[in-house]
PDB file of N, CA, C and O in Angstrom:
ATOM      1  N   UNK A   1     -25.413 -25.944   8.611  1.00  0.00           N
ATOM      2  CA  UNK A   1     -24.792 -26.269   7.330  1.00  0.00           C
ATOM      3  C   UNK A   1     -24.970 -25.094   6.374  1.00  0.00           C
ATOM      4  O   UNK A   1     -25.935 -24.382   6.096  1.00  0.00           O
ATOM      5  N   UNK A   2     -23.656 -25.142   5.954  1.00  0.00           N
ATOM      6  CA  UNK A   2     -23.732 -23.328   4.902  1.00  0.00           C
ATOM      7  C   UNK A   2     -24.782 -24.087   3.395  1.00  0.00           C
ATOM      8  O   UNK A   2     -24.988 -25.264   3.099  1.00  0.00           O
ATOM      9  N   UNK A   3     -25.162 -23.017   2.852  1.00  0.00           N
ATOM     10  CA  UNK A   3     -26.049 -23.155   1.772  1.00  0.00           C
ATOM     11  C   UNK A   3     -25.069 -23.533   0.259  1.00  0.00           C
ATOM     12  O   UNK A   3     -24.161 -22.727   0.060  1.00  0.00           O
ATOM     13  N   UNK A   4     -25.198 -24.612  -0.717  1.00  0.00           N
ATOM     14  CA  UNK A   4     -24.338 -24.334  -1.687  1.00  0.00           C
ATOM     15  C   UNK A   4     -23.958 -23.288  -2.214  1.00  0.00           C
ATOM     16  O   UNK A   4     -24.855 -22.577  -2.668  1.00  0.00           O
ATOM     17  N   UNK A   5     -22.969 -22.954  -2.310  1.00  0.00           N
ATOM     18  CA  UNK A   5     -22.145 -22.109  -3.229  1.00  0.00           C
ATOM     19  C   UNK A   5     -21.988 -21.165  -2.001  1.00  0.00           C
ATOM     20  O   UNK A   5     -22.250 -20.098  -2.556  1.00  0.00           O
ATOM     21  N   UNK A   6     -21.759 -20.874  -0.825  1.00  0.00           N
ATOM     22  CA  UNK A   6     -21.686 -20.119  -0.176  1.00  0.00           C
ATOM     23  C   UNK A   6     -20.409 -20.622   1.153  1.00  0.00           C
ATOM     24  O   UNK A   6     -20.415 -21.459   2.055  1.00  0.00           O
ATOM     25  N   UNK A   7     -19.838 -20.035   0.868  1.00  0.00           N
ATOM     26  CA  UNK A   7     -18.621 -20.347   2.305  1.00  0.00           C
ATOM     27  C   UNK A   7     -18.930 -20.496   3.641  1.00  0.00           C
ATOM     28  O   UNK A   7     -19.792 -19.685   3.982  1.00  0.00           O
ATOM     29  N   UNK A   8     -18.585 -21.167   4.461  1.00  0.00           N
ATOM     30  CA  UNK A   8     -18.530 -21.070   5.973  1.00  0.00           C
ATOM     31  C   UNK A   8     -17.393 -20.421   6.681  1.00  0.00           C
ATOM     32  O   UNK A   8     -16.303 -20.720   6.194  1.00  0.00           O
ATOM     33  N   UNK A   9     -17.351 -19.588   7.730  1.00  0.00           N
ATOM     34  CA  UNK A   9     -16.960 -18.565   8.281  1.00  0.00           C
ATOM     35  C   UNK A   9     -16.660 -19.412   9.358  1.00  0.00           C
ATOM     36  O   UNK A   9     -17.488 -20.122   9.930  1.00  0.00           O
ATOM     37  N   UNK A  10     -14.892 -19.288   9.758  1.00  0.00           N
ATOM     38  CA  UNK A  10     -14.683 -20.219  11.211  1.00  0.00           C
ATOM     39  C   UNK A  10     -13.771 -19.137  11.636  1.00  0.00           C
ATOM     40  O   UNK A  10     -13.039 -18.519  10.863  1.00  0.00           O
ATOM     41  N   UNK A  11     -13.858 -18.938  12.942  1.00  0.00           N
ATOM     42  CA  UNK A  11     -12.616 -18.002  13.701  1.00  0.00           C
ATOM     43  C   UNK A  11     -11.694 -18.683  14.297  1.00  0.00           C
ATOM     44  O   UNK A  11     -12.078 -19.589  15.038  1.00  0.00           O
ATOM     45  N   UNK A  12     -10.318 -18.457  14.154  1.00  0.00           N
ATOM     46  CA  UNK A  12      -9.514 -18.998  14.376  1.00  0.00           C
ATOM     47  C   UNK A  12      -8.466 -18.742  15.637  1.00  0.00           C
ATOM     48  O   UNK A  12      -7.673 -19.434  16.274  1.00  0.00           O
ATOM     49  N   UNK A  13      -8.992 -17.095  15.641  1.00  0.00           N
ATOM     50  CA  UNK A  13      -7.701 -16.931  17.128  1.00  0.00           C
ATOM     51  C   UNK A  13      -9.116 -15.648  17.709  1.00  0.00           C
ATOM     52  O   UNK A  13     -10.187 -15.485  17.124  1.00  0.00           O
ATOM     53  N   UNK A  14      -8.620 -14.864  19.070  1.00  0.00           N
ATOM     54  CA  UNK A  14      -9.545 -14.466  19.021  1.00  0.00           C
ATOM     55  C   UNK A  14      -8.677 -12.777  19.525  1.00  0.00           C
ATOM     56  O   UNK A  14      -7.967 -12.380  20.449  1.00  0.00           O
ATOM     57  N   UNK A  15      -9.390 -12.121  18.048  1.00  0.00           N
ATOM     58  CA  UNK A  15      -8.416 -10.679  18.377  1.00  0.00           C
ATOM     59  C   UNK A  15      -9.670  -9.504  18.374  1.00  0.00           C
ATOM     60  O   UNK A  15     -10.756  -9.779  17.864  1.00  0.00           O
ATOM     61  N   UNK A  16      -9.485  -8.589  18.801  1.00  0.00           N
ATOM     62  CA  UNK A  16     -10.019  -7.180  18.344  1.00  0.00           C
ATOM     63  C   UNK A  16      -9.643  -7.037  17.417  1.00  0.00           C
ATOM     64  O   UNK A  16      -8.603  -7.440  16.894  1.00  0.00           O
ATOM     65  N   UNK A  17     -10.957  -6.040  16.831  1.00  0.00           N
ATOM     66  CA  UNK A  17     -10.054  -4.729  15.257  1.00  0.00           C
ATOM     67  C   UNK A  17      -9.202  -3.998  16.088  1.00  0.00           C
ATOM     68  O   UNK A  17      -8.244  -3.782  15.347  1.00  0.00           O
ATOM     69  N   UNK A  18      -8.843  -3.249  17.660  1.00  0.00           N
ATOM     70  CA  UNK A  18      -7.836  -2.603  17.637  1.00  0.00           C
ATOM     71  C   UNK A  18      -6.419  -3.122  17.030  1.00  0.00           C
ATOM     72  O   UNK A  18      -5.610  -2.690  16.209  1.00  0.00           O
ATOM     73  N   UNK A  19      -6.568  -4.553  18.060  1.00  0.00           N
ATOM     74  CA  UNK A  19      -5.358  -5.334  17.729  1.00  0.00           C
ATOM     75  C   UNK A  19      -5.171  -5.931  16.098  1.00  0.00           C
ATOM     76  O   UNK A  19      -4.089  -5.784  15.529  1.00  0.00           O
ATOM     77  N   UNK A  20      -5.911  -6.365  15.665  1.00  0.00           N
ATOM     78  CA  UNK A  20      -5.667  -6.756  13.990  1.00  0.00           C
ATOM     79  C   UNK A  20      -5.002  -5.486  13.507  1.00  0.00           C
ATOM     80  O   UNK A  20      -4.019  -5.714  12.803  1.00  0.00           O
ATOM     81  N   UNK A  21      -5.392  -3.681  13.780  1.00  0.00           N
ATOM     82  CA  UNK A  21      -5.084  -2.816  13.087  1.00  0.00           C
ATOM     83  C   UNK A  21      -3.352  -2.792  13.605  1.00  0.00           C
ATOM     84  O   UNK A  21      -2.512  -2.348  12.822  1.00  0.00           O
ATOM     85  N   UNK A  22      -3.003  -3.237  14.784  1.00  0.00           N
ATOM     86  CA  UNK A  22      -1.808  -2.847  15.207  1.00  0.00           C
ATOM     87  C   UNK A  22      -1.004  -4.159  15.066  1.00  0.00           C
ATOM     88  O   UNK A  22       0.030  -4.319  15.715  1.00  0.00           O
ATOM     89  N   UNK A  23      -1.243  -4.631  14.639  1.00  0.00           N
ATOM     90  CA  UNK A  23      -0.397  -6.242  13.740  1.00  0.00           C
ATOM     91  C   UNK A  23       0.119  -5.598  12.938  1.00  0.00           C
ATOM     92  O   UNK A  23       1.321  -5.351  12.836  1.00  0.00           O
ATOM     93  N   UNK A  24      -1.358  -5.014  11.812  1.00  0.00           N
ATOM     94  CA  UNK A  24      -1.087  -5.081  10.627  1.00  0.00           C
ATOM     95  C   UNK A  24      -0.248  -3.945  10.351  1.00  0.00           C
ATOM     96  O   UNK A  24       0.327  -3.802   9.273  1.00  0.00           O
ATOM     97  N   UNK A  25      -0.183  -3.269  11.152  1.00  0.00           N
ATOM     98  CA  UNK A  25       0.688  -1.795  11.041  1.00  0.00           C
ATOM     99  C   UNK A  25       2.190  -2.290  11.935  1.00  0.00           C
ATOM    100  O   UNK A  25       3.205  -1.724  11.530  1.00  0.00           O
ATOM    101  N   UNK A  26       2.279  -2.770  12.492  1.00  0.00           N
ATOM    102  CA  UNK A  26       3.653  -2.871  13.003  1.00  0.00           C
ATOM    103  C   UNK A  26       4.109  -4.270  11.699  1.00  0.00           C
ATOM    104  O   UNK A  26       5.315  -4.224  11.453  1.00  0.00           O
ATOM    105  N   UNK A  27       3.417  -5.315  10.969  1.00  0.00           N
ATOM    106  CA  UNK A  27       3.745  -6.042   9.932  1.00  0.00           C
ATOM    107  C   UNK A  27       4.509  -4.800   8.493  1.00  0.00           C
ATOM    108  O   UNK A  27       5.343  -5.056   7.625  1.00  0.00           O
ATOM    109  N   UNK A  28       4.056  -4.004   8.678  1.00  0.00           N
ATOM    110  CA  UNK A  28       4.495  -3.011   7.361  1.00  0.00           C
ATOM    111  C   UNK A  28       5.524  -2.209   8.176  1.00  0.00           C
ATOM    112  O   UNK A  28       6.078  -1.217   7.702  1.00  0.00           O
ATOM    113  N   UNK A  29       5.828  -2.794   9.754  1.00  0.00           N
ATOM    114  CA  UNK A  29       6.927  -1.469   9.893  1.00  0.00           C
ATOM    115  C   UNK A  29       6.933  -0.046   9.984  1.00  0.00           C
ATOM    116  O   UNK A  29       7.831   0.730   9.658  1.00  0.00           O
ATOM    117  N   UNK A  30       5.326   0.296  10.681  1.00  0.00           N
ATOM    118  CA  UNK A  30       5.237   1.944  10.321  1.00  0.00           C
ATOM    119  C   UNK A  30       4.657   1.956  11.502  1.00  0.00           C
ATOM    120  O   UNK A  30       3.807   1.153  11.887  1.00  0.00           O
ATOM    121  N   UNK A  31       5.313   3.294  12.383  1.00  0.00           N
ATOM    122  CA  UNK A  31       4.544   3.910  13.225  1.00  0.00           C
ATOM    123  C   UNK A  31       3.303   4.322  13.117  1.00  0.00           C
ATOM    124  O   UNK A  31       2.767   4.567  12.036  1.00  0.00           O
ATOM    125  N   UNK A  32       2.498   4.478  14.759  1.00  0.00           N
ATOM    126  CA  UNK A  32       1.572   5.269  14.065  1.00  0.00           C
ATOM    127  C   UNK A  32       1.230   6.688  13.597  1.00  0.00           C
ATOM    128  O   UNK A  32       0.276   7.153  12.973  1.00  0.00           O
ATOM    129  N   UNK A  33       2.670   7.361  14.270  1.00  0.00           N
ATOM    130  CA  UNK A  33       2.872   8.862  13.366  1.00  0.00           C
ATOM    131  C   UNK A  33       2.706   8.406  11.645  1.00  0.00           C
ATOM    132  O   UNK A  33       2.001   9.075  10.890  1.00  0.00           O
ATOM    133  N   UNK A  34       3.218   7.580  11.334  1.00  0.00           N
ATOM    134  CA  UNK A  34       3.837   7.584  10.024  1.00  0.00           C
ATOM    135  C   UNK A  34       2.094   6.977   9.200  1.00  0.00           C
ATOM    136  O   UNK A  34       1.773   7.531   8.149  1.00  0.00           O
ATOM    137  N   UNK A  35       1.103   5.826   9.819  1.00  0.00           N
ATOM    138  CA  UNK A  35       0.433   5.692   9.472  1.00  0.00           C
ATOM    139  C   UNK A  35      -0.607   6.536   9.438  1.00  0.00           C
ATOM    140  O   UNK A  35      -1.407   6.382   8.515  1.00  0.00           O
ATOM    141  N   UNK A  36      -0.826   7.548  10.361  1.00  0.00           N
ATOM    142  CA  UNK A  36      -1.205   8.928  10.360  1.00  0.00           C
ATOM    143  C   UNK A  36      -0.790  10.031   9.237  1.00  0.00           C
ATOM    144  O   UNK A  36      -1.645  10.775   8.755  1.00  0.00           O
ATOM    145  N   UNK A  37       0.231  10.072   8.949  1.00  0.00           N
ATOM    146  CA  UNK A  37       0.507  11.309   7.980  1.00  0.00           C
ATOM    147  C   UNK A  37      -0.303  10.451   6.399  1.00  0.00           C
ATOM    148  O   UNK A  37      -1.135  11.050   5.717  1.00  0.00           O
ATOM    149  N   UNK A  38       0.128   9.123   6.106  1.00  0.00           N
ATOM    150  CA  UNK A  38      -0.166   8.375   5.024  1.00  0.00           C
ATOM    151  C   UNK A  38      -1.685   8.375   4.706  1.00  0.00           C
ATOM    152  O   UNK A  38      -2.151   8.409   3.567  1.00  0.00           O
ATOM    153  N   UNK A  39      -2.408   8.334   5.876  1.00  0.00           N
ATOM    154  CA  UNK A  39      -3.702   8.572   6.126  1.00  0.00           C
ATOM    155  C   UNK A  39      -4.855   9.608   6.070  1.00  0.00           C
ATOM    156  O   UNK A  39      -6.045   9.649   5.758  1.00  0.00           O
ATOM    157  N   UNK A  40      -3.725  10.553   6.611  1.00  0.00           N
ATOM    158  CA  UNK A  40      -4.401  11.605   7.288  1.00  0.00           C
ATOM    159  C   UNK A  40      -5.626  11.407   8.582  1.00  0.00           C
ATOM    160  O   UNK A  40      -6.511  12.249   8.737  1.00  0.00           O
ATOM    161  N   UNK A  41      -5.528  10.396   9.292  1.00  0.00           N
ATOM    162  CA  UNK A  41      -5.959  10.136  10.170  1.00  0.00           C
ATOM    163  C   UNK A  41      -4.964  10.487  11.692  1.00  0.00           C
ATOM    164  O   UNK A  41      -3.796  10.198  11.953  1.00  0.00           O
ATOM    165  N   UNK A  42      -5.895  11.140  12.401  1.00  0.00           N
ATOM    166  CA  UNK A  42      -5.082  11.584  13.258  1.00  0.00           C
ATOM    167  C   UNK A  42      -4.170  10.480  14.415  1.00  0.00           C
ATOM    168  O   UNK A  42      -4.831   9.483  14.704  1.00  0.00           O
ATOM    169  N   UNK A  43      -3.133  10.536  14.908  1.00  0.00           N
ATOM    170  CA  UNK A  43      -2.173   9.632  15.292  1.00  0.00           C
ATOM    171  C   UNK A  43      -3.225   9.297  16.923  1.00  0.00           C
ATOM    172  O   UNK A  43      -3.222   8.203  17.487  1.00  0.00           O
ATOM    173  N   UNK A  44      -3.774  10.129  17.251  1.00  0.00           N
ATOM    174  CA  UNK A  44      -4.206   9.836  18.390  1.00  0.00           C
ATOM    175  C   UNK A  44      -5.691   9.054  17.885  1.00  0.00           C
ATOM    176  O   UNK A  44      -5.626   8.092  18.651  1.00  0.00           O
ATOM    177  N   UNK A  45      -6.534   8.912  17.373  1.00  0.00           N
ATOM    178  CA  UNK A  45      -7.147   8.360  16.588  1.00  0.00           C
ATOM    179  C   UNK A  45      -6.926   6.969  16.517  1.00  0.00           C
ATOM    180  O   UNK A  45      -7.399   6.114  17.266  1.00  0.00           O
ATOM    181  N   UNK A  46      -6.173   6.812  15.562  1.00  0.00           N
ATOM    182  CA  UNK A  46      -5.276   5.400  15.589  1.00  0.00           C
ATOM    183  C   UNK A  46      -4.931   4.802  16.335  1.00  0.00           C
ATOM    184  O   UNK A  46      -4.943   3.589  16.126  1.00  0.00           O
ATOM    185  N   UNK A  47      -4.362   5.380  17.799  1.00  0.00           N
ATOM    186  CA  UNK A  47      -4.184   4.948  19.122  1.00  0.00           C
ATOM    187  C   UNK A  47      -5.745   4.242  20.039  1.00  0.00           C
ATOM    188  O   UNK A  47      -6.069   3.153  20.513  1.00  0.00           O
ATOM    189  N   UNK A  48      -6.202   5.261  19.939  1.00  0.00           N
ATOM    190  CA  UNK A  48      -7.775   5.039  20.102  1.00  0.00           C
ATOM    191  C   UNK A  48      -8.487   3.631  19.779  1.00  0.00           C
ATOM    192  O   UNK A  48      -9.297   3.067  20.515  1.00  0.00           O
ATOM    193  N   UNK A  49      -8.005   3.160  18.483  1.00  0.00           N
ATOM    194  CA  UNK A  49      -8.471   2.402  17.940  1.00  0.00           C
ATOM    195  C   UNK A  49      -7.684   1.519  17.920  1.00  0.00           C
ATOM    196  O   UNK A  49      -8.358   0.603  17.448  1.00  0.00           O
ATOM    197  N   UNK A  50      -6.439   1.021  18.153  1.00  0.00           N
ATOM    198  CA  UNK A  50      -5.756  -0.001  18.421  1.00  0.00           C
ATOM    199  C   UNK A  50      -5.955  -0.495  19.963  1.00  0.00           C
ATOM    200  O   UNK A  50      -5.910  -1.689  20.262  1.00  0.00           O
ATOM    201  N   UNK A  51      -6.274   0.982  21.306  1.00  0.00           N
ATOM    202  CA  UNK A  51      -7.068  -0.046  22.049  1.00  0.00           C
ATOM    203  C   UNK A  51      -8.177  -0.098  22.799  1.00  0.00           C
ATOM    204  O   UNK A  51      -8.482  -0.204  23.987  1.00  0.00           O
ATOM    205  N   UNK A  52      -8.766   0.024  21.597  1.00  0.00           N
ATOM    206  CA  UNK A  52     -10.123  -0.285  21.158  1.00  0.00           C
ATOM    207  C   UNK A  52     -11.249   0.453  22.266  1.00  0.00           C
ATOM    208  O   UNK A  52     -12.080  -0.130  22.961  1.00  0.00           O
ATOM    209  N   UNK A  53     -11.024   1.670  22.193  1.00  0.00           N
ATOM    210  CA  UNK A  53     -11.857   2.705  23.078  1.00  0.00           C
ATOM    211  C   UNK A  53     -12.216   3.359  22.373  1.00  0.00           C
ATOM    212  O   UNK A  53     -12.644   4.281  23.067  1.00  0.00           O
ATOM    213  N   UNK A  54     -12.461   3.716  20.949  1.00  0.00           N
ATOM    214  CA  UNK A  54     -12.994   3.978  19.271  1.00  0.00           C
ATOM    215  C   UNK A  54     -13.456   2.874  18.534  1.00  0.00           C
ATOM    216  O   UNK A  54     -12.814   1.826  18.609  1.00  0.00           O
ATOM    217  N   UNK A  55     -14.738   2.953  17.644  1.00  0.00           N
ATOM    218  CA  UNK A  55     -14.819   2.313  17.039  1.00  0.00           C
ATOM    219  C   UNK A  55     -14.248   2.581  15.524  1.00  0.00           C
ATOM    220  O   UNK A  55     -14.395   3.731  15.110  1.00  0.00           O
ATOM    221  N   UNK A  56     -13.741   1.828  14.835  1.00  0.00           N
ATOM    222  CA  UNK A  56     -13.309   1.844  13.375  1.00  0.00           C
ATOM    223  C   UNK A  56     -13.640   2.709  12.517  1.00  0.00           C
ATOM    224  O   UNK A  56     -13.078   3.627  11.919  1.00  0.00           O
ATOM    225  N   UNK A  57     -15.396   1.928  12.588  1.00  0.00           N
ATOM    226  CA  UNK A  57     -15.711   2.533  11.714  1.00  0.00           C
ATOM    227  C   UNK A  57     -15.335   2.168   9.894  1.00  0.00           C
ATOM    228  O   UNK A  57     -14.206   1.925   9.467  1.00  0.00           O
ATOM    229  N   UNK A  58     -16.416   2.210   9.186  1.00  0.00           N
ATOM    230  CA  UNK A  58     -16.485   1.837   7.464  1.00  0.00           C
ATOM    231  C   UNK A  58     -15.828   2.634   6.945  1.00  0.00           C
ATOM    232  O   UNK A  58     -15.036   2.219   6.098  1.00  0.00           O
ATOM    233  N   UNK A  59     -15.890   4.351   7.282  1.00  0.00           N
ATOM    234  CA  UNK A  59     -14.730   5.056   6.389  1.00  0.00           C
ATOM    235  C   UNK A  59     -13.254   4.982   6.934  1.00  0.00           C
ATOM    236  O   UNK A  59     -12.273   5.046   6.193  1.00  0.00           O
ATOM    237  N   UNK A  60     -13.200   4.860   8.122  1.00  0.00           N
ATOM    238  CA  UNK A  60     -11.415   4.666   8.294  1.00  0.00           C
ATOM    239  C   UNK A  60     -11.162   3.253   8.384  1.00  0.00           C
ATOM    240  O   UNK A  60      -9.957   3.048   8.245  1.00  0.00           O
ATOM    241  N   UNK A  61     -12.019   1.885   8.614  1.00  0.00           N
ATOM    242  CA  UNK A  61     -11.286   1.283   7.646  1.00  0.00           C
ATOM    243  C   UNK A  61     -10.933   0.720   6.132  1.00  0.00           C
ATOM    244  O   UNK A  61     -10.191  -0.157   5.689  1.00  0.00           O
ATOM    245  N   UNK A  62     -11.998   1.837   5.480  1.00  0.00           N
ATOM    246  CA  UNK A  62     -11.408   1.583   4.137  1.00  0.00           C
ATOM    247  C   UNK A  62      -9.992   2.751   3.926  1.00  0.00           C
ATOM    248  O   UNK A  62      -9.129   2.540   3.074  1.00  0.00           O
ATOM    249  N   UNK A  63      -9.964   3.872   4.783  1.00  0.00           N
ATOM    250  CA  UNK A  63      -8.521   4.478   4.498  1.00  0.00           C
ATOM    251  C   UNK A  63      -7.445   3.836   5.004  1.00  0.00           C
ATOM    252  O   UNK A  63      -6.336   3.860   4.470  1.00  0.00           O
ATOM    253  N   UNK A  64      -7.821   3.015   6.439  1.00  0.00           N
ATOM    254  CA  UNK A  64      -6.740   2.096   6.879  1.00  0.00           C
ATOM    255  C   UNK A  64      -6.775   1.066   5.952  1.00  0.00           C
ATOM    256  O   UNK A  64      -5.663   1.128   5.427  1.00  0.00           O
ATOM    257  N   UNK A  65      -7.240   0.373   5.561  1.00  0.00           N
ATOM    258  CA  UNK A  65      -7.156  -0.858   4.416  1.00  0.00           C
ATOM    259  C   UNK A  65      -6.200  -0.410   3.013  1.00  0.00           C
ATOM    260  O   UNK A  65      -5.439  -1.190   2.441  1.00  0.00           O
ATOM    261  N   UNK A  66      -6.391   0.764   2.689  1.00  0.00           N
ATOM    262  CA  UNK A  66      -5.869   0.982   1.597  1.00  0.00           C
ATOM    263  C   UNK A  66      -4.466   1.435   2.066  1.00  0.00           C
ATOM    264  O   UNK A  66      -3.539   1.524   1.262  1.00  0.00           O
ATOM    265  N   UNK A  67      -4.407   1.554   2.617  1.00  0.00           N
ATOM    266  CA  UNK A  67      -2.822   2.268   3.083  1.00  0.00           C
ATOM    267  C   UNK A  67      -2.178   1.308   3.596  1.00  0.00           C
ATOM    268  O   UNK A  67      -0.984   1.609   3.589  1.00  0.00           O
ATOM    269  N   UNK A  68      -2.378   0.118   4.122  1.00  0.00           N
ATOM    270  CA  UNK A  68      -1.915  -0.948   4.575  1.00  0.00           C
ATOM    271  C   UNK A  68      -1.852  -2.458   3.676  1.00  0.00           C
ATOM    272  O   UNK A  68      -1.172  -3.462   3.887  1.00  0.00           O
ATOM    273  N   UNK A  69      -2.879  -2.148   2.575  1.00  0.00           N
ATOM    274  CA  UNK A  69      -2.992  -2.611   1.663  1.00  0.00           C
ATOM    275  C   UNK A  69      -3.431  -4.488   1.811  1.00  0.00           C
ATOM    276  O   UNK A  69      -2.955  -5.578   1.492  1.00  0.00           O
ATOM    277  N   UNK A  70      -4.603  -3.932   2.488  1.00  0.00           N
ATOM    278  CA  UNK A  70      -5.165  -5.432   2.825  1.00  0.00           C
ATOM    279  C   UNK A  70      -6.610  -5.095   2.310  1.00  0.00           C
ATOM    280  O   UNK A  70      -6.694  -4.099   1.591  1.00  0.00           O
ATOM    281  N   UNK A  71      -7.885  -5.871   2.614  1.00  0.00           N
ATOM    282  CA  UNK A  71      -8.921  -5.575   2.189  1.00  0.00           C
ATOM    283  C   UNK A  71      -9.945  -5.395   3.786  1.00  0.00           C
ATOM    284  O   UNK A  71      -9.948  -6.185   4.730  1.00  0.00           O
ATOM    285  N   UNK A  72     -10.677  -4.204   3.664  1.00  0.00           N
ATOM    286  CA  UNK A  72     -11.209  -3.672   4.702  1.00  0.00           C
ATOM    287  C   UNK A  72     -11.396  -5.100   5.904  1.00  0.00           C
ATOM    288  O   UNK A  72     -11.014  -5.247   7.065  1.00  0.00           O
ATOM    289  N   UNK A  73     -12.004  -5.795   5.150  1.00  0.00           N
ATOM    290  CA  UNK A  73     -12.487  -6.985   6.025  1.00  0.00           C
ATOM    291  C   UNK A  73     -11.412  -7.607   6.757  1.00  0.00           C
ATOM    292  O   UNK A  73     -11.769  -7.979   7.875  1.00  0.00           O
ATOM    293  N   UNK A  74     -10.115  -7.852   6.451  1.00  0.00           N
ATOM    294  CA  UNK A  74      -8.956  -8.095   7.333  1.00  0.00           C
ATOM    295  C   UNK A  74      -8.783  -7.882   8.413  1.00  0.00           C
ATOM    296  O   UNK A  74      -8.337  -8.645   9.269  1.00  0.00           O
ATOM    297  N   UNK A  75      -9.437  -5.774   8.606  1.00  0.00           N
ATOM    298  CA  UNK A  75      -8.903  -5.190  10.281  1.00  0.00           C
ATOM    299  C   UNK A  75     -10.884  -5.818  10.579  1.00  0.00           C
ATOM    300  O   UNK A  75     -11.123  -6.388  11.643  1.00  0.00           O
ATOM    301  N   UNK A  76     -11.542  -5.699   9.996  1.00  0.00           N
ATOM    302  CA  UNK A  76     -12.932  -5.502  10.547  1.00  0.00           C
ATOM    303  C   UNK A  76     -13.533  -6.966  11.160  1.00  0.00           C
ATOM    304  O   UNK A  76     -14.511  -7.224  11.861  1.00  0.00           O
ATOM    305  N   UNK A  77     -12.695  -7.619  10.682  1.00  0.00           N
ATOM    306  CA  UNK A  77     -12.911  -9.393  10.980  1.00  0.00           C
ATOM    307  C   UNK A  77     -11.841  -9.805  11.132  1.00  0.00           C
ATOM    308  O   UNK A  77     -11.493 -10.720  10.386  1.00  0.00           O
ATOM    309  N   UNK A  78     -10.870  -9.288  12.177  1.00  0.00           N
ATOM    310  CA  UNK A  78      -9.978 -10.830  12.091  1.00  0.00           C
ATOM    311  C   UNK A  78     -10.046 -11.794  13.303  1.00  0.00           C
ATOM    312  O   UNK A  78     -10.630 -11.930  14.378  1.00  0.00           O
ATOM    313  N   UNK A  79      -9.089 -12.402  12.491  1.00  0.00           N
ATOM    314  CA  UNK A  79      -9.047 -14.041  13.121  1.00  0.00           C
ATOM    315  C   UNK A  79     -10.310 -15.092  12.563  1.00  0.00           C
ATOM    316  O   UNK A  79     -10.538 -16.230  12.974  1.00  0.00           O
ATOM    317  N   UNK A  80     -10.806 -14.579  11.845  1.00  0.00           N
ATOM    318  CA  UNK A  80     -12.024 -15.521  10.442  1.00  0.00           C
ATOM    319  C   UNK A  80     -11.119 -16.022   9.150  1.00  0.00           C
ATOM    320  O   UNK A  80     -10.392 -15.518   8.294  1.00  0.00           O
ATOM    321  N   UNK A  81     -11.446 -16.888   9.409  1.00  0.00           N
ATOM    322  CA  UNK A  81     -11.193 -17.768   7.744  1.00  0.00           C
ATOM    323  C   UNK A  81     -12.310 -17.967   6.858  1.00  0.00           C
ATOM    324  O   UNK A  81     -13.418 -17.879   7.387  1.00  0.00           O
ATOM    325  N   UNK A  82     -12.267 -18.202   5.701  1.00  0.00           N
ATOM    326  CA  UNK A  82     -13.656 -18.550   4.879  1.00  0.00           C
ATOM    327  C   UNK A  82     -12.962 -19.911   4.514  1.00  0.00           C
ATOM    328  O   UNK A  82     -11.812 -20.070   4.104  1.00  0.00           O
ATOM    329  N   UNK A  83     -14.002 -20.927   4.779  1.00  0.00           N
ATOM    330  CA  UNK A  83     -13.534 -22.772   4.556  1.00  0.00           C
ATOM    331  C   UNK A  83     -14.580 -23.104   3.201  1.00  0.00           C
ATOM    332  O   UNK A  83     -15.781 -22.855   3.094  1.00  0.00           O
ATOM    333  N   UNK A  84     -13.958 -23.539   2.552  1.00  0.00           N
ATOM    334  CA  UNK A  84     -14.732 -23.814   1.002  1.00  0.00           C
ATOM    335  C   UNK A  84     -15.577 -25.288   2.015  1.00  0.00           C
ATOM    336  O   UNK A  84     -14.933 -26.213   2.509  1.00  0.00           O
ATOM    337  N   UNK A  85     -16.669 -25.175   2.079  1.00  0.00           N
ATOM    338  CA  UNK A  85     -17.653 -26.018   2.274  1.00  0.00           C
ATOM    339  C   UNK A  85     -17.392 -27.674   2.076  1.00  0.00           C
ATOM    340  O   UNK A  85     -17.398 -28.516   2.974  1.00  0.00           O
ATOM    341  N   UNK A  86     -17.133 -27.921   0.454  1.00  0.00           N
ATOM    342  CA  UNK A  86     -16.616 -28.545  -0.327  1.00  0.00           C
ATOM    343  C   UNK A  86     -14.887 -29.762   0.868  1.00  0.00           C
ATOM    344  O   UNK A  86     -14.779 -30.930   1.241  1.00  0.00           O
ATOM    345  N   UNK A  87     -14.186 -28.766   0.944  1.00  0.00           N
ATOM    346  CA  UNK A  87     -13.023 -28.801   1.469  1.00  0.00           C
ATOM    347  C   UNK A  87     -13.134 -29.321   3.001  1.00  0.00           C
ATOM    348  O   UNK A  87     -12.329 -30.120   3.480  1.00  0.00           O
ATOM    349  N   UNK A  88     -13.972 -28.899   3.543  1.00  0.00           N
ATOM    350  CA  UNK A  88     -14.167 -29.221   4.922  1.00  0.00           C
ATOM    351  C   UNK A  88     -14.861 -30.698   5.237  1.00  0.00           C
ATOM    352  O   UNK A  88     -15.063 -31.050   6.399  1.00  0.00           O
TER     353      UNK A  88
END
């Protein structure tokens, strides 16, 4: 049982960060040349990491987050929901 005032964490599908990063980049319609130049992260890089033979990593996904315009935790956790305690 989560502690008051604090959310519970449920997963809902079950993905990699490669794959969350390559959702979220084919959802905006951009290659990964194109998410590469926006980035400056190298295109092979990005490849790397969509399947998932790289790790992420805290600084590229806050440059991938911002360029894709989600919040880091999106590519770094997906398939998590936060359930208001309350609600459940």
């Amino acid at each position: 049982m989560a502690k008051k005032g604090y959310k519970k964490a449920e997963q809902n599908i079950d993905m990699s960060v490669g794959e969350s990063l390559k959702v979220l980049r084919e959802l905006q319609e951009l290659t990964q040349k194109e998410l590469a130049e926006i980035t400056g992260i190298a295109q092979a890089t990005i490849s790397a990491i969509e399947r998932d033979r790289i790790n992420l990593g805290i600084e590229r996904a806050k440059v991938l987050a911002r360029a894709l315009r989600v919040h880091p935790a999106v590519i770094v956790f997906p398939g998590w929901d936060l359930l208001d305690e309350d609600a459940a």
